[in-house]
N, C-alpha and C positions, 0 to 999 in steps of 0.2 A: 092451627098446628098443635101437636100433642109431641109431648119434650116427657122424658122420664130421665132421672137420673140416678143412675146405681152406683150403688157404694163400689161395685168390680166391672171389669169388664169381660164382658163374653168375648172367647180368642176362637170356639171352635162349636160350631154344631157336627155332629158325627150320629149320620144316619145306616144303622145294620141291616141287611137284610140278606136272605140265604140268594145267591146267584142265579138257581132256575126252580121254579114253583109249579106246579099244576094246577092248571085251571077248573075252578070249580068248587078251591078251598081257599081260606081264609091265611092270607101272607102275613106274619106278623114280621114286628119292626121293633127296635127298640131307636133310641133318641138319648143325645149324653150330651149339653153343652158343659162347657170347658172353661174355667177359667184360672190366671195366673196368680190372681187375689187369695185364692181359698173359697170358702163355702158361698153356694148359690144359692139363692131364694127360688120362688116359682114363678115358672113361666110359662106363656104360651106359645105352641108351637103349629104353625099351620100348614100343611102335607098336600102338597098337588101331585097328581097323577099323569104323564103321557104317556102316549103310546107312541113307540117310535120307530117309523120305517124309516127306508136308504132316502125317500126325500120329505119328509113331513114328521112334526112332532107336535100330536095332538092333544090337548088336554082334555083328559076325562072328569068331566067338575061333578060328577054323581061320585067320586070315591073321593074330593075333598075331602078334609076334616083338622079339626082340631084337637090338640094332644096337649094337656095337663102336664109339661114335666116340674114333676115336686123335686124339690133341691137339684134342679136341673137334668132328673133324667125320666121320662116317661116311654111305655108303649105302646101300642096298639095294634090293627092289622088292617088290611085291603083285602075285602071279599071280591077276588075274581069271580066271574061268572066262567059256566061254561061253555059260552059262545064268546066269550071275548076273543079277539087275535090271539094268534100264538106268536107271538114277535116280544120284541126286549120294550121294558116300561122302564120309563125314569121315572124315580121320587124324590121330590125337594122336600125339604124340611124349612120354612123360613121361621126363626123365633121372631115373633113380631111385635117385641119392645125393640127390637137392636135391628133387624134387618141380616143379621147373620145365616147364611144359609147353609147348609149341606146336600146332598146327591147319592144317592143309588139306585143301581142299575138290575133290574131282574127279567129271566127271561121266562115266559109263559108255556108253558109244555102242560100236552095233554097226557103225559105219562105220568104213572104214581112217584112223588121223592122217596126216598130209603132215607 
């Protein structure tokens, strides 16, 4: 078993991202845990991918990744391709000292964003 103990506690992972994306470009994210303590130290933050239809929510493990957030906030992005679905993708954010997770939700479009 692996135990860490922090001076604070994390209340909140809050994961950003814009609503609907086009496919073929690079989605970025940003990452903010939260706490009630004051100042955070660094952590890591591991991002899984589905895709989600009306009956199935599939994980895409090729856009995994892990995310560095220094004094609790990092970014990064998910390079859709252009053959991905055009359907809605969940993204977890888990910080994996605490198990604290976050969610959002984006929808894949082959049109350009403004």
């Amino acid at each position: 078993a692996l135990y860490a103990a922090l001076p604070y506690e994390i209340t909140t992972c809050t994961l950003t991202v814009q609503s609907s994306h086009q496919a073929g470009t690079r989605l970025p994210f940003h990452l903010k845990l939260e706490s009630l303590q004051g100042a955070i130290g660094d952590h890591l933050v591991h991002i899984e991918v589905y895709a989600v239809t009306t009956e199935t929510s599939n994980l895409l493990p090729h856009y995994s990744r892990d995310v560095l957030c220094a004094k609790g906030e990092g970014t990064g992005f998910i390079p859709f391709a252009l053959n991905d679905p055009m359907t809605r993708y969940r993204i977890v954010a888990r910080d994996v000292m605490t198990g604290i997770s976050g969610e959002a939700f984006v929808n894949l479009t082959g049109e350009k964003q403004v």
